[in-house]
Every structure is written in C-alpha cells, then in structure tokens.
PDB file as gemmi writes it, atoms N, CA and C in Angstrom:
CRYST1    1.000    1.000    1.000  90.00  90.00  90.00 P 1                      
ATOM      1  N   UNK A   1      21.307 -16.290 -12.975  1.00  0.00           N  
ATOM      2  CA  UNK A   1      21.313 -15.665 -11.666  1.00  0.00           C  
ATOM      3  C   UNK A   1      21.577 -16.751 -10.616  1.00  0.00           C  
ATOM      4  N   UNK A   2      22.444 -16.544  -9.872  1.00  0.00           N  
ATOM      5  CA  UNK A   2      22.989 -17.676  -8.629  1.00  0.00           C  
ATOM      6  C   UNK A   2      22.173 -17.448  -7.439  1.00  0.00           C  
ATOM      7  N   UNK A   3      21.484 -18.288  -6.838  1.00  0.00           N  
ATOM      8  CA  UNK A   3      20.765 -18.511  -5.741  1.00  0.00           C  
ATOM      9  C   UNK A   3      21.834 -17.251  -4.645  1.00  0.00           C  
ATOM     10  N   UNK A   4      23.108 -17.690  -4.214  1.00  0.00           N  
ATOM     11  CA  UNK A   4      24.071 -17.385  -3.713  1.00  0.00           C  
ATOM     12  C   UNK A   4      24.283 -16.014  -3.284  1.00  0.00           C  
ATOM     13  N   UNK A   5      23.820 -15.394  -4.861  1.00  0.00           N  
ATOM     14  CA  UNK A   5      23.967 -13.684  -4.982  1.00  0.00           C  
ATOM     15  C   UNK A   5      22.970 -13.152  -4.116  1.00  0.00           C  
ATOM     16  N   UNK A   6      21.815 -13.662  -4.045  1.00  0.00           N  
ATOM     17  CA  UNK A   6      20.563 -13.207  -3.831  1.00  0.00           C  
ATOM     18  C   UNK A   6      20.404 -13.376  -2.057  1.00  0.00           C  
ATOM     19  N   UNK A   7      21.049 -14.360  -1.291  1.00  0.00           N  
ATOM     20  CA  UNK A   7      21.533 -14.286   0.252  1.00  0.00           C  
ATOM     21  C   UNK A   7      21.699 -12.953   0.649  1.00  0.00           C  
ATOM     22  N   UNK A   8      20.621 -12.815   1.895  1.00  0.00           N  
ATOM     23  CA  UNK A   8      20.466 -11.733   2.212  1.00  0.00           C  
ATOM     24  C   UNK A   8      20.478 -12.167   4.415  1.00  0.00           C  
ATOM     25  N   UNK A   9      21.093 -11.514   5.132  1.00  0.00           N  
ATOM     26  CA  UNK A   9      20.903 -11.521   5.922  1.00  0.00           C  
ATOM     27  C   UNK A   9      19.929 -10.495   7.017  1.00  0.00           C  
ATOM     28  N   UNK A  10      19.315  -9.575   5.948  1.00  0.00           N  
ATOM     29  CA  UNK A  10      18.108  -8.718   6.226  1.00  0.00           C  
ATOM     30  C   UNK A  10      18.021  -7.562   4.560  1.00  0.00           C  
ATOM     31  N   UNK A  11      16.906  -7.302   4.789  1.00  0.00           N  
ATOM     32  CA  UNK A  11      16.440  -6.192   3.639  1.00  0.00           C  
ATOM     33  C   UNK A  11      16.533  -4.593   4.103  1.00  0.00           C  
ATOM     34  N   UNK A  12      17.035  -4.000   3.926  1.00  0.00           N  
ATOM     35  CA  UNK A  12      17.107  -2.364   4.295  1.00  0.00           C  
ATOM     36  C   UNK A  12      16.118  -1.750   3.689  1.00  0.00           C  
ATOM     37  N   UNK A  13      15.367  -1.856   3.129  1.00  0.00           N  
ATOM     38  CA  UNK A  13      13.715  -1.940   2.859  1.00  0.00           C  
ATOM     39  C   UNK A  13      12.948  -2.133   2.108  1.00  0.00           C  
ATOM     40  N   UNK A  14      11.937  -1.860   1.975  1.00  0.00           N  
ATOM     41  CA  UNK A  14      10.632  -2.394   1.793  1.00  0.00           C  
ATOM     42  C   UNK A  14      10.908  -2.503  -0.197  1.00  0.00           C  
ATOM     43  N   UNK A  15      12.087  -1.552  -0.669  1.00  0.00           N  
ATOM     44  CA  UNK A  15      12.113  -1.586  -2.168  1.00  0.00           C  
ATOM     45  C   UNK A  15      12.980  -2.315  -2.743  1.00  0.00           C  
ATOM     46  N   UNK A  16      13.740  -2.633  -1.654  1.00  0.00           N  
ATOM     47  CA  UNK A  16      15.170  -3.913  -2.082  1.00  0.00           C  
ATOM     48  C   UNK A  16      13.998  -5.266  -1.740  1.00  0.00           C  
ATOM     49  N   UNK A  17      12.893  -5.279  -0.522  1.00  0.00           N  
ATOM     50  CA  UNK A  17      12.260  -6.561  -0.500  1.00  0.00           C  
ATOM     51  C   UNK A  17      11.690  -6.513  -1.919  1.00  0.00           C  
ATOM     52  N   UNK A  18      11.032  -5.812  -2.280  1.00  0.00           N  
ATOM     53  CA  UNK A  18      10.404  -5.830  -4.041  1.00  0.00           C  
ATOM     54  C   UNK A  18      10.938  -6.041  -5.269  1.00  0.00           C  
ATOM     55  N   UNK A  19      12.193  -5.471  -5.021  1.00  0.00           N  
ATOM     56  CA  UNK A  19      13.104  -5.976  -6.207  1.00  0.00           C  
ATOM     57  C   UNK A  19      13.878  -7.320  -6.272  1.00  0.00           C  
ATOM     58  N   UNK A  20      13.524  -7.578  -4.673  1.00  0.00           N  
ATOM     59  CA  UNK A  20      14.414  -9.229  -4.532  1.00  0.00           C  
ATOM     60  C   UNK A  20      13.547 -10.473  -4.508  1.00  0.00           C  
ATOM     61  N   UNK A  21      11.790  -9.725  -4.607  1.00  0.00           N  
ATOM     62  CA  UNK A  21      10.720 -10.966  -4.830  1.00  0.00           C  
ATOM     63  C   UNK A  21      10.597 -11.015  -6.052  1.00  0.00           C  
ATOM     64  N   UNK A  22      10.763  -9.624  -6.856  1.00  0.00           N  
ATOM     65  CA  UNK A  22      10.437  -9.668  -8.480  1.00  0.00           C  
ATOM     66  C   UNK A  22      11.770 -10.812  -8.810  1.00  0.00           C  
ATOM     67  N   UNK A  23      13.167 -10.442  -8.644  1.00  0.00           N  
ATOM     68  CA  UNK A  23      13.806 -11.790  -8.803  1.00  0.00           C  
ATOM     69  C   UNK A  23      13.457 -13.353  -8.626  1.00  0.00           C  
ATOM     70  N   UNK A  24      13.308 -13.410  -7.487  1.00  0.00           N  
ATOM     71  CA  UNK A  24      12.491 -14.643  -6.796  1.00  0.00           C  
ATOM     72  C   UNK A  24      11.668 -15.131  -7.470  1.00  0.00           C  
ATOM     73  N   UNK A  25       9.988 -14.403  -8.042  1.00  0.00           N  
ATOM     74  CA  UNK A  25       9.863 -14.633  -9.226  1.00  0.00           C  
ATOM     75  C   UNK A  25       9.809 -15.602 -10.766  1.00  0.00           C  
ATOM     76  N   UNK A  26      11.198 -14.663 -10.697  1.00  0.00           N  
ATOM     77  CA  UNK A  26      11.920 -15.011 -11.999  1.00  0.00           C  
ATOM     78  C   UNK A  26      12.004 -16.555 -12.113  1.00  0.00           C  
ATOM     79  N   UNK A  27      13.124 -16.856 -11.192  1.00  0.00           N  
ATOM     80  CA  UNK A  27      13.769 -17.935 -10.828  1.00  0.00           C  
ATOM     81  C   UNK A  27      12.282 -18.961 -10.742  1.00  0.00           C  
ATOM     82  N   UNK A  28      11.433 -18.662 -10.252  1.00  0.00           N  
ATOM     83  CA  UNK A  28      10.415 -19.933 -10.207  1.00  0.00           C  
ATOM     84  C   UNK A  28       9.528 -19.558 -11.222  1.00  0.00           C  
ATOM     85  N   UNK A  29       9.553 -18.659 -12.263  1.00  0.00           N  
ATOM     86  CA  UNK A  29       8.976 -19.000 -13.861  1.00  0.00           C  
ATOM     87  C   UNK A  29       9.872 -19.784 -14.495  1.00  0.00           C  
ATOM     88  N   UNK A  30      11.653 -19.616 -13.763  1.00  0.00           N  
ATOM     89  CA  UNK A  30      12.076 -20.117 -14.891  1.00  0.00           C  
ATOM     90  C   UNK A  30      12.630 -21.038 -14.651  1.00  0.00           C  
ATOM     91  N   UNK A  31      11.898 -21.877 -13.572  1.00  0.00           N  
ATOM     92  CA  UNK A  31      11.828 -23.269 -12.855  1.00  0.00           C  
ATOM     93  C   UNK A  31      13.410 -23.490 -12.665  1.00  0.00           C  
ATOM     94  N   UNK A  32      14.403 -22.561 -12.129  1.00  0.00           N  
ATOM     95  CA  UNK A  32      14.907 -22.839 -11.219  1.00  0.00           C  
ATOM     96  C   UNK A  32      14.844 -22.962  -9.744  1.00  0.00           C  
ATOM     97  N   UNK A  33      13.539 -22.921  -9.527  1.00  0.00           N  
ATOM     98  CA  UNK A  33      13.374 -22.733  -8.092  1.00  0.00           C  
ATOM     99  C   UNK A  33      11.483 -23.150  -7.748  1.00  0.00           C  
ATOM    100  N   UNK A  34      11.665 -24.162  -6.395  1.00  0.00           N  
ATOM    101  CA  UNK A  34      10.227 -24.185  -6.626  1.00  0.00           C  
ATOM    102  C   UNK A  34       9.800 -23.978  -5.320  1.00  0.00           C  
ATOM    103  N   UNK A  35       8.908 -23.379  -4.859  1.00  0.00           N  
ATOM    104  CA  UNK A  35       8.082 -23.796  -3.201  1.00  0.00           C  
ATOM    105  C   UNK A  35       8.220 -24.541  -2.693  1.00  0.00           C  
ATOM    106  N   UNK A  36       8.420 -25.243  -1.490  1.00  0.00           N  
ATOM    107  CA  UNK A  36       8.384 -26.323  -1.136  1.00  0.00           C  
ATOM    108  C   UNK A  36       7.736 -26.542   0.423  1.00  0.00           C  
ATOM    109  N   UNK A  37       7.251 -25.004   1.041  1.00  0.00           N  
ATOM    110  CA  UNK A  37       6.803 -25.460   1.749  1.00  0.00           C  
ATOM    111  C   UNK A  37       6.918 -24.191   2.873  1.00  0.00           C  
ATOM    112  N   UNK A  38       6.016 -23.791   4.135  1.00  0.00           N  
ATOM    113  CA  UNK A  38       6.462 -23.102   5.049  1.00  0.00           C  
ATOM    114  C   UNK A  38       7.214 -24.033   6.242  1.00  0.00           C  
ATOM    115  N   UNK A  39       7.580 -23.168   6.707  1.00  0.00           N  
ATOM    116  CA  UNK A  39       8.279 -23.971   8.159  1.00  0.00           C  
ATOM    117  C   UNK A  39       8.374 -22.846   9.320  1.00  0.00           C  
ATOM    118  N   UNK A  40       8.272 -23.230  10.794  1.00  0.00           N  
ATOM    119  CA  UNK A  40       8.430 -22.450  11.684  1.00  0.00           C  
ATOM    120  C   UNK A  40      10.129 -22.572  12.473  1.00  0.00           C  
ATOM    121  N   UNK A  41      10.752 -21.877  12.209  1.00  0.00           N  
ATOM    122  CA  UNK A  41      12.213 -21.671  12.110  1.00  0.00           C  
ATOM    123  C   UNK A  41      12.199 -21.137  13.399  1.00  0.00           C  
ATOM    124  N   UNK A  42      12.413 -21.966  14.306  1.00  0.00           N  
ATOM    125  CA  UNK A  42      12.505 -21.727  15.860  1.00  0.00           C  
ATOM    126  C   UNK A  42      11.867 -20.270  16.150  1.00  0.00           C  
ATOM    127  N   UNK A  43      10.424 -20.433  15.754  1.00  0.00           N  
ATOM    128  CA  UNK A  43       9.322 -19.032  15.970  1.00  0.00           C  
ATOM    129  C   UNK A  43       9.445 -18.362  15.002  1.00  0.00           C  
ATOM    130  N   UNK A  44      10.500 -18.674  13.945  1.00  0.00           N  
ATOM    131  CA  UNK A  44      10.225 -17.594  13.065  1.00  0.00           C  
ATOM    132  C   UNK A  44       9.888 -18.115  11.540  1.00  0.00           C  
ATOM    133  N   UNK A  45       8.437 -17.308  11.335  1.00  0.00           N  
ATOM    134  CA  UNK A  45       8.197 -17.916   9.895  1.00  0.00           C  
ATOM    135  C   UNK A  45       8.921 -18.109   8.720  1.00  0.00           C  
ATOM    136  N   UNK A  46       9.287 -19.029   8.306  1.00  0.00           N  
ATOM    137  CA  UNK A  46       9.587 -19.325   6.656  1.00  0.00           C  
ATOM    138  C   UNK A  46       8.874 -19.797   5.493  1.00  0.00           C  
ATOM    139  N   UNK A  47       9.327 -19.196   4.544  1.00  0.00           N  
ATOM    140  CA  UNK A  47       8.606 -19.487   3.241  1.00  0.00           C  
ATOM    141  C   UNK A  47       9.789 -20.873   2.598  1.00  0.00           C  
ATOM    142  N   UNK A  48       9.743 -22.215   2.285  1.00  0.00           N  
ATOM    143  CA  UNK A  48      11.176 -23.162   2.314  1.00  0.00           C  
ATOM    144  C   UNK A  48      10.773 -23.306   0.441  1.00  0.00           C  
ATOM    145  N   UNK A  49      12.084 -23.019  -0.022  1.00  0.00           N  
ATOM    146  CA  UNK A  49      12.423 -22.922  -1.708  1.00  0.00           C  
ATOM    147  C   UNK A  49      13.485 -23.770  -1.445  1.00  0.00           C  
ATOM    148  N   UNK A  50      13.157 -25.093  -2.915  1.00  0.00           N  
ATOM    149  CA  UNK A  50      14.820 -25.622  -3.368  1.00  0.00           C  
ATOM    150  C   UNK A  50      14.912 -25.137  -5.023  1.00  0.00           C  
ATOM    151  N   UNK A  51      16.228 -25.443  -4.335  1.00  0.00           N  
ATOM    152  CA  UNK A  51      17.048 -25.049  -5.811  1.00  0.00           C  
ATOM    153  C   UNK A  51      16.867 -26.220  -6.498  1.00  0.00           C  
ATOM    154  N   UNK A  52      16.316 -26.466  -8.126  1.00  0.00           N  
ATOM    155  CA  UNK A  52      16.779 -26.966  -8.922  1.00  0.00           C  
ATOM    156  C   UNK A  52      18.525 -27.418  -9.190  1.00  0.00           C  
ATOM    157  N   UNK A  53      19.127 -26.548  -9.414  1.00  0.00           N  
ATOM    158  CA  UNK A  53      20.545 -26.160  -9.507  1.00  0.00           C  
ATOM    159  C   UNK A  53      21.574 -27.100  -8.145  1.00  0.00           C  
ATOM    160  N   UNK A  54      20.983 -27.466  -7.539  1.00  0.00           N  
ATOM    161  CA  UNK A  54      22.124 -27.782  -6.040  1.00  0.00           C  
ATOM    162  C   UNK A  54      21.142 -28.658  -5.325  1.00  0.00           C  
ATOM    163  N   UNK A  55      19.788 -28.810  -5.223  1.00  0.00           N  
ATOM    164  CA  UNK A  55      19.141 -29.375  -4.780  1.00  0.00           C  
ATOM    165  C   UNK A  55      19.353 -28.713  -2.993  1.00  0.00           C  
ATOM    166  N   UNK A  56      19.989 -27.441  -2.659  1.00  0.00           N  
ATOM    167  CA  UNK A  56      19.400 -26.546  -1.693  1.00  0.00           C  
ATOM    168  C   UNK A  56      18.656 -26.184  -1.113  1.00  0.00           C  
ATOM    169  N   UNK A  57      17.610 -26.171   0.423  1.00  0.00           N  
ATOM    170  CA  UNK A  57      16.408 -25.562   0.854  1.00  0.00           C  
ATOM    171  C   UNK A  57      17.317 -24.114   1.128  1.00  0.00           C  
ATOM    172  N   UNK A  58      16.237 -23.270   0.740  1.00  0.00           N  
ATOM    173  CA  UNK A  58      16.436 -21.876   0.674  1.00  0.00           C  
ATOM    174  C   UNK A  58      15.218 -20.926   2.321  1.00  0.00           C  
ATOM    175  N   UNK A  59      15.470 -20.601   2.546  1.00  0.00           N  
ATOM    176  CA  UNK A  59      14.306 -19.982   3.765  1.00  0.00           C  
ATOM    177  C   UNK A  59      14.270 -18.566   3.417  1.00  0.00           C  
ATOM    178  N   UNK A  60      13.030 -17.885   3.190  1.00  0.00           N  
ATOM    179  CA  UNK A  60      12.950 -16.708   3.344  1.00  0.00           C  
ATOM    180  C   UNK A  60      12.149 -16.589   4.656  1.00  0.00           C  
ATOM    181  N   UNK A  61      12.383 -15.457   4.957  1.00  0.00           N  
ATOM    182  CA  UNK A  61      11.864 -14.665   6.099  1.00  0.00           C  
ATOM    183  C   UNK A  61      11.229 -13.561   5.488  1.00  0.00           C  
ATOM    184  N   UNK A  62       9.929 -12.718   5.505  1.00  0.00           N  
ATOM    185  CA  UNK A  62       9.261 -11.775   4.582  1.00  0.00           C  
ATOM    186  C   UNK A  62       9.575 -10.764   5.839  1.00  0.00           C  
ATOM    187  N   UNK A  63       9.877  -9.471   5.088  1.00  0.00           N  
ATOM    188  CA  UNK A  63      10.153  -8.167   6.145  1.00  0.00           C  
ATOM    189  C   UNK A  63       8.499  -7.720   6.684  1.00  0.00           C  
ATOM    190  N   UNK A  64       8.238  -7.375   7.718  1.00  0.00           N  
ATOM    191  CA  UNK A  64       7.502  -6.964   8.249  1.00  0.00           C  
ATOM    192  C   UNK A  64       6.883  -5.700   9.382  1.00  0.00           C  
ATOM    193  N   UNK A  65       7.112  -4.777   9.587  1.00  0.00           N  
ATOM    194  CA  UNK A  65       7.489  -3.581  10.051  1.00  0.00           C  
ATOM    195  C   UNK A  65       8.839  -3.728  10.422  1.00  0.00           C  
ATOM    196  N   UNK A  66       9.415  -3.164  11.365  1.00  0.00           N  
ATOM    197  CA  UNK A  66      10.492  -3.259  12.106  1.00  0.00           C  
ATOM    198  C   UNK A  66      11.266  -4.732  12.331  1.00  0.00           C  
ATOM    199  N   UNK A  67      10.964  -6.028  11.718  1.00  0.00           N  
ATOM    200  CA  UNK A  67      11.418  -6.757  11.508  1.00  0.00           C  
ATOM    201  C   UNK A  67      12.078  -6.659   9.835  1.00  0.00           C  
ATOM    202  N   UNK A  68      12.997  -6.916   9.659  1.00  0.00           N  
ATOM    203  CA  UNK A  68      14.140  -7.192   8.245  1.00  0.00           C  
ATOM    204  C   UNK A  68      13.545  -8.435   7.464  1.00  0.00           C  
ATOM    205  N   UNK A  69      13.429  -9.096   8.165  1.00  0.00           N  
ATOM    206  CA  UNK A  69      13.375 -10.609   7.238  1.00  0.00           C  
ATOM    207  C   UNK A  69      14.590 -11.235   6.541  1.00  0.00           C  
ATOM    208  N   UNK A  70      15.261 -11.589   5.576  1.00  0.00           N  
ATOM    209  CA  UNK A  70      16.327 -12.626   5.198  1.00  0.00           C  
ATOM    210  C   UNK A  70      15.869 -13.377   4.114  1.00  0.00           C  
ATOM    211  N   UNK A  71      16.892 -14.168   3.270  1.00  0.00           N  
ATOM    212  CA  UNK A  71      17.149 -15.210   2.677  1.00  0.00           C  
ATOM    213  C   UNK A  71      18.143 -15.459   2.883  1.00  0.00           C  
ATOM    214  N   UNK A  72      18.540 -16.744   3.260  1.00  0.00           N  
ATOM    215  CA  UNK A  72      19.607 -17.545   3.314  1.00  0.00           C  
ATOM    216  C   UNK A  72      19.355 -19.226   3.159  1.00  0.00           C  
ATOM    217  N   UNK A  73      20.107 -20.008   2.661  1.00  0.00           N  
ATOM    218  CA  UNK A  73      20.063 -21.296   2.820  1.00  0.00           C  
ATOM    219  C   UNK A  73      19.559 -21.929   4.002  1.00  0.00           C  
ATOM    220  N   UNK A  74      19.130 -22.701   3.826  1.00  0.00           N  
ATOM    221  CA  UNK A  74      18.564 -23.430   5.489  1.00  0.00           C  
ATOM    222  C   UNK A  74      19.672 -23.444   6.728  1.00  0.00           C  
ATOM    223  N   UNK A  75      20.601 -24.192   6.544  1.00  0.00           N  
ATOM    224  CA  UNK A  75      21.904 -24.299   7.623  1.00  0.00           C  
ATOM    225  C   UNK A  75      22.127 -22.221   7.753  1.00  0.00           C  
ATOM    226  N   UNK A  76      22.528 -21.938   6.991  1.00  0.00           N  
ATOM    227  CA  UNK A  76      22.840 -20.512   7.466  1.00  0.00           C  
ATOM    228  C   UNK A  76      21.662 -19.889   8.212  1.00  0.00           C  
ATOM    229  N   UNK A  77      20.649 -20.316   7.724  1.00  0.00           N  
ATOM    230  CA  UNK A  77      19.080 -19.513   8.285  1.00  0.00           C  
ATOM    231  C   UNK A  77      19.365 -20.234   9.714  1.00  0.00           C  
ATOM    232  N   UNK A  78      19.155 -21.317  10.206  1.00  0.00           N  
ATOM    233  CA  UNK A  78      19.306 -21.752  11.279  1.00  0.00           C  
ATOM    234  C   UNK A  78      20.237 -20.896  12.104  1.00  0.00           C  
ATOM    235  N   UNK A  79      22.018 -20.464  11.618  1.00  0.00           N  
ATOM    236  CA  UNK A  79      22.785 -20.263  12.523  1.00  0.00           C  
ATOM    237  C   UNK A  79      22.613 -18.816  12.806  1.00  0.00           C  
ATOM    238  N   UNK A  80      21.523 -18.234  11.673  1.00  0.00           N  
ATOM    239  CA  UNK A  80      21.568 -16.785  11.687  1.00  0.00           C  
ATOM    240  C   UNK A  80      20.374 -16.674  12.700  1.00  0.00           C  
ATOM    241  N   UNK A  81      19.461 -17.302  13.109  1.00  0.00           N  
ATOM    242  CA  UNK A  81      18.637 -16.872  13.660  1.00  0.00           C  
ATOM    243  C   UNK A  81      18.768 -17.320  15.306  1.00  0.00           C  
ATOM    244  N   UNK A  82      19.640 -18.192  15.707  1.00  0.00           N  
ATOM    245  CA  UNK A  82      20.422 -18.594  16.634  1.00  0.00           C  
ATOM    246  C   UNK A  82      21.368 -17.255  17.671  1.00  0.00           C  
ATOM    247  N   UNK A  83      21.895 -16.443  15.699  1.00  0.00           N  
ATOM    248  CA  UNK A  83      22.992 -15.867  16.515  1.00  0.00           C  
ATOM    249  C   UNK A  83      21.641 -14.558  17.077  1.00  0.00           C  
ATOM    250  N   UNK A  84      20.710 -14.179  15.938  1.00  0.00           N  
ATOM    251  CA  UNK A  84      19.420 -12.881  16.765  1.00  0.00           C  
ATOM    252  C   UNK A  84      19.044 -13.063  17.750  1.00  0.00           C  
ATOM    253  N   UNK A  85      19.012 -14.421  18.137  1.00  0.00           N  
ATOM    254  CA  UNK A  85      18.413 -14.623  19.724  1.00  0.00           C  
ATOM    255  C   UNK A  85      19.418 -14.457  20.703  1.00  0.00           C  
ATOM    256  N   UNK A  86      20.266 -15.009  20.733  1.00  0.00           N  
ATOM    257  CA  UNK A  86      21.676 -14.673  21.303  1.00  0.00           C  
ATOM    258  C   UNK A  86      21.828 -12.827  21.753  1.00  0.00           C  
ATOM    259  N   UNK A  87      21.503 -12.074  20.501  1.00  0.00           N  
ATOM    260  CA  UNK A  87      21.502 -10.614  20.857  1.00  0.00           C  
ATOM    261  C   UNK A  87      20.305 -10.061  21.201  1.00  0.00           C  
ATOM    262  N   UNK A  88      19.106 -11.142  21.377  1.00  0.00           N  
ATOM    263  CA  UNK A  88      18.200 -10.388  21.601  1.00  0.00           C  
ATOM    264  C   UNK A  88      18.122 -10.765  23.751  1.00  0.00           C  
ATOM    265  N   UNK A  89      18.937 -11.976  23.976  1.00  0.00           N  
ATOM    266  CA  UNK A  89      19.132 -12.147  25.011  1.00  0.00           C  
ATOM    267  C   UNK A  89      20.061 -11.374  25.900  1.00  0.00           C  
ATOM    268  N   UNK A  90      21.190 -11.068  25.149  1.00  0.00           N  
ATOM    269  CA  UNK A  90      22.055 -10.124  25.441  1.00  0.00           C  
ATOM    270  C   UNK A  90      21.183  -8.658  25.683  1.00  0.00           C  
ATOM    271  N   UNK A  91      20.739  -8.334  24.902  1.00  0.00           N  
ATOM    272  CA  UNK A  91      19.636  -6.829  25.150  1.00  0.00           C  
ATOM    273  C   UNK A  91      18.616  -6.715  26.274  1.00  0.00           C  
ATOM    274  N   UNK A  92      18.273  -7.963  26.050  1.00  0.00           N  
ATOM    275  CA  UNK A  92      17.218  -8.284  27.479  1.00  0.00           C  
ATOM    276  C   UNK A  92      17.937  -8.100  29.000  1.00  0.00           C  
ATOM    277  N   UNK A  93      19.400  -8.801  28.620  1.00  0.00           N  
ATOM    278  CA  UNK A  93      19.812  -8.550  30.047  1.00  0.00           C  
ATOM    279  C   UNK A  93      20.567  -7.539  30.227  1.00  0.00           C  
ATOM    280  N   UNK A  94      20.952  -6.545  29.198  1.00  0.00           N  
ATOM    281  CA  UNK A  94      21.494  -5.317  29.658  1.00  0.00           C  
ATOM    282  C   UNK A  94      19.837  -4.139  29.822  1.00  0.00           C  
ATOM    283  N   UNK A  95      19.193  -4.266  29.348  1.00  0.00           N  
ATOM    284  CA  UNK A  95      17.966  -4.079  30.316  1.00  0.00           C  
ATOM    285  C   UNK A  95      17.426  -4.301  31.326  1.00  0.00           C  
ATOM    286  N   UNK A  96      17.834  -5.092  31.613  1.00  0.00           N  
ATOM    287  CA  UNK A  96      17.562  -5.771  33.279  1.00  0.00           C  
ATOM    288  C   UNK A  96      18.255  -4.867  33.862  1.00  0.00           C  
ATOM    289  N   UNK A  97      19.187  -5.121  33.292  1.00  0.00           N  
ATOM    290  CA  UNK A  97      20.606  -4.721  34.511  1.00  0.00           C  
ATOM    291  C   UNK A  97      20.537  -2.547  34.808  1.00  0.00           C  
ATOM    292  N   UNK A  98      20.030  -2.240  33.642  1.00  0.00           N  
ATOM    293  CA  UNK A  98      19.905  -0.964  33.626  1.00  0.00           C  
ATOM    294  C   UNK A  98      18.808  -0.223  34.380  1.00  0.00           C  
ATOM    295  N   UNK A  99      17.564  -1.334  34.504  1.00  0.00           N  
ATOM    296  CA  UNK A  99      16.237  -1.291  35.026  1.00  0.00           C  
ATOM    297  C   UNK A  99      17.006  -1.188  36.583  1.00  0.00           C  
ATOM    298  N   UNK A 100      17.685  -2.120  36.977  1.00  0.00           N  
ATOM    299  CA  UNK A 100      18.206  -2.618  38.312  1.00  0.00           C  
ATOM    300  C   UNK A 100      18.812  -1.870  39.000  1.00  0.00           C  
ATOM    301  N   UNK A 101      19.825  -0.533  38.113  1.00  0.00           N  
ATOM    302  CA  UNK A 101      20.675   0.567  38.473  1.00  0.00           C  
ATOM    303  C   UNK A 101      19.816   1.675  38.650  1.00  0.00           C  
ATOM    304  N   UNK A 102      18.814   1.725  38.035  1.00  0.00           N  
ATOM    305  CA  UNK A 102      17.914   2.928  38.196  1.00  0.00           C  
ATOM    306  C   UNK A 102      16.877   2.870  39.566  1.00  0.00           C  
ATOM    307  N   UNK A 103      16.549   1.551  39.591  1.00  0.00           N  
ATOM    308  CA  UNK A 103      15.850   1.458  41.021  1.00  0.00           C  
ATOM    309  C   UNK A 103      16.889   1.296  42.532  1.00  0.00           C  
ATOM    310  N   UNK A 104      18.009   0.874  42.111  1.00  0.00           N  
ATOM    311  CA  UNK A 104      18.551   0.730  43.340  1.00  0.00           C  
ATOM    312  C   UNK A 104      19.504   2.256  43.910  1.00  0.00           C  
ATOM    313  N   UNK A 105      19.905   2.980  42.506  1.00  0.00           N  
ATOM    314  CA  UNK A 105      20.228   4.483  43.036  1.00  0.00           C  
ATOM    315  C   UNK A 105      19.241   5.307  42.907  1.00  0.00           C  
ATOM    316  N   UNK A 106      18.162   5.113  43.091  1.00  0.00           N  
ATOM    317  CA  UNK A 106      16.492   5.852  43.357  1.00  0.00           C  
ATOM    318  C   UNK A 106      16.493   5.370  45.038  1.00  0.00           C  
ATOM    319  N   UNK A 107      16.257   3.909  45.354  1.00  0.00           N  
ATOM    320  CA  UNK A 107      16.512   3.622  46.856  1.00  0.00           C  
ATOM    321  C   UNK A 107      17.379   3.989  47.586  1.00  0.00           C  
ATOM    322  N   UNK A 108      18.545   4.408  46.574  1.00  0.00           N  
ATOM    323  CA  UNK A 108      19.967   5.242  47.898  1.00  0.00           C  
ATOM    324  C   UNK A 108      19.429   6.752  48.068  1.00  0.00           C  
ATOM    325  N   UNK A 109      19.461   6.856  46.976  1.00  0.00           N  
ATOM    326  CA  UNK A 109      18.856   8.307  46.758  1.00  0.00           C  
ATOM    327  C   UNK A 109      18.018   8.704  48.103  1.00  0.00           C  
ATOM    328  N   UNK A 110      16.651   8.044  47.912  1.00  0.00           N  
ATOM    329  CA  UNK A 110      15.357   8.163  49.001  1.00  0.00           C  
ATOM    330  C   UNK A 110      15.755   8.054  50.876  1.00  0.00           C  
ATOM    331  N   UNK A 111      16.858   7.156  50.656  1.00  0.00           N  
ATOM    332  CA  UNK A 111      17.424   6.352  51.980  1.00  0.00           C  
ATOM    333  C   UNK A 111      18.319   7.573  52.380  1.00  0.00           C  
ATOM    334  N   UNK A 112      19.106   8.155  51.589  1.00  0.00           N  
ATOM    335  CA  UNK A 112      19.855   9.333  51.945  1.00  0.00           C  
ATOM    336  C   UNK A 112      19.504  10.454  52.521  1.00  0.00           C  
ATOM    337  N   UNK A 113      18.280  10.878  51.885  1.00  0.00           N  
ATOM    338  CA  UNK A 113      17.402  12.054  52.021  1.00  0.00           C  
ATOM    339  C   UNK A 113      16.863  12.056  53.142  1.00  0.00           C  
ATOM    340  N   UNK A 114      16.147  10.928  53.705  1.00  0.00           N  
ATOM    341  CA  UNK A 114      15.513  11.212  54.796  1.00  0.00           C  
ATOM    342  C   UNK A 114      16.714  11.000  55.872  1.00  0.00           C  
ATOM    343  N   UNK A 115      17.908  10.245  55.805  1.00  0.00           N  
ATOM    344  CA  UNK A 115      18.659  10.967  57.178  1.00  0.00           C  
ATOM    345  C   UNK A 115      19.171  12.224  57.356  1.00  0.00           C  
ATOM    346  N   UNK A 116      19.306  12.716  56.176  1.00  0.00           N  
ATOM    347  CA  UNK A 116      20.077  13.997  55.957  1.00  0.00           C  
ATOM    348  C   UNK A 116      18.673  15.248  56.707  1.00  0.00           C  
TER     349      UNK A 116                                                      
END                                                                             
C-alpha cells in the first residue's frame, strides 16, 4: 500500500475516516510507518507520521464535526492549509461586505421614509 494512495485532502465522512485509520493501522503494524509526533500546523492540530519507505513526514488532521480533517505530506499539508485560510478570509470578507449592504440599504430605506 503507497503512502501516496492514501492522501486525502478531506474525509466525506466519518466511515471513509474509519476505513482510512484501519489502513493507517496497518501500515504501523507493519512498520511501514511510525508516530513521530503532534505538531500545531499554523492552529491546526496534527498527528506527524514518517514513512519508513521515503523517509516522508506525513500530517494527519482527525475529522471533527463539521471540520474534514486530511492527510497529506507535510509540504502539501502546509500549502493546503494556507490555501483554507485564504478561503476562509475570502468568506469573512464577503460577509462583511454583505453585512455592510444590508445596513446601509436599511439606512436609505429609513432616510427615505421619513421625507416621503
């Protein structure tokens, strides 16, 4: 089984996370793969696995309600969690901006009414 295959950029749920730890597992009975450690991945928890095979750090992310979680290699984990913040900044400010349209045509609105 290739580390490679098993790259996940989120879990669609809770029974693919179970079938992809029972793998996981595997791989560290069958000492291709060992623990090596947690890490805080710019706020976000990791579980850090190397590969025997490539000498690779591996990062999981464990799914957690409405969070997905991941496996990917370290460098990819980094750029992947780079690019979530990126859209989670993007979301933030089209919320702003939507918050901003609703109060300011509520103030035309109010401003209208009473000259009329």
């Amino acid at each position: 089984m290739d580390l490679a295959d098993l790259e996940t950029t989120k879990f669609i749920s809770q029974k693919e996370f179970e079938i992809f730890e029972e793998k996981l597992n595997q791989l560290i009975a069958n000492q291709k793969l060992i623990k090596v450690g947690d890490d805080t991945l710019r706020n976000f928890d990791c579980y850090l696995y190397q590969s025997f095979d490539n000498n690779k750090i591996y990062c999981l992310s464990v799914p957690d309600n409405s969070w997905r979680g991941f496996f990917l290699n370290y460098e990819k984990a980094k750029r992947h969690i780079i690019n979530l913040k990126k859209l989670d900044k993007q979301k933030s400010t089209g919320c702003l901006f939507s918050l901003f349209l609703i109060i300011l045509i509520t103030l035309i609105g109010i401003i209208f009414k009473n000259y009329l």
